[in-house]
N, C-alpha and C positions, 0 to 999 in steps of 0.2 A: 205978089200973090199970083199963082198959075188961074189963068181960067177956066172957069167952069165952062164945060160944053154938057148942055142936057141930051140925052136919046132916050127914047122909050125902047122896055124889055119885055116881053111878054115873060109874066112870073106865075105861075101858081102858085098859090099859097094853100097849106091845108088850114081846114077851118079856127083850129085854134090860135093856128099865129094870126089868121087875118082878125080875128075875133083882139088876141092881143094888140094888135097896132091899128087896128080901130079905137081899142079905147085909150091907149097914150096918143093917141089924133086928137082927142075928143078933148081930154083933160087939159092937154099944152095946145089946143086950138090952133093946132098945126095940120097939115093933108097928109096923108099916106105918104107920099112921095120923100117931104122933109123928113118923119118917124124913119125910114128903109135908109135912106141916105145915112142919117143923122148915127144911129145906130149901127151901120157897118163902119162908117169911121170911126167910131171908138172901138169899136172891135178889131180892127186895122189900127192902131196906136196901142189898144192893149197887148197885141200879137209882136209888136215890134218890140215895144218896153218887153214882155217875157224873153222876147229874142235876146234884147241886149243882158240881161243878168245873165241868163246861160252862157252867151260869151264871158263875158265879164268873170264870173266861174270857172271856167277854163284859162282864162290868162291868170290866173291868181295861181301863188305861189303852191303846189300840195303841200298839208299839214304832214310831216314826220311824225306818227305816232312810238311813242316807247315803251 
C-alpha cells in the first residue's frame, strides 16, 4: 500500500457544502478531513470505472446495422 503523506490546503468552502460535510462528520463521527478525503476518492474510482467503459465502448466491435 503507498503511503499516505498528509498536507494541509487552505480550501473554501461555500456554506452549503461545509454545512453538508459537517453533517456527514457528525452522523459517521468522523472529522472534516476524513468526510473531503474519503469522498474525493470515490469520486476518483468513479471517474476511472466511467473512464474504463468508454474505453471499453470503443474497443468493442461496431454493430452493422441492416
Amino acid at each position: 500500500m503507498e503511503k499516505i503523506i498528509r498536507k494541509s490546503a487552505g480550501v473554501k468552502f461555500e456554506s452549503d457544502v461545509l454545512a453538508f460535510v459537517d453533517q456527514l462528520a457528525r452522523e459517521q463521527q468522523r472529522s472534516r478531513s476524513f468526510i473531503i478525503n474519503h469522498v474525493l476518492r470515490w469520486y476518483a474510482r468513479h471517474l476511472a470505472e466511467q473512464q474504463q467503459k468508454v474505453e471499453a465502448a470503443k474497443d468493442a466491435a461496431p454493430v452493422i446495422q441492416m
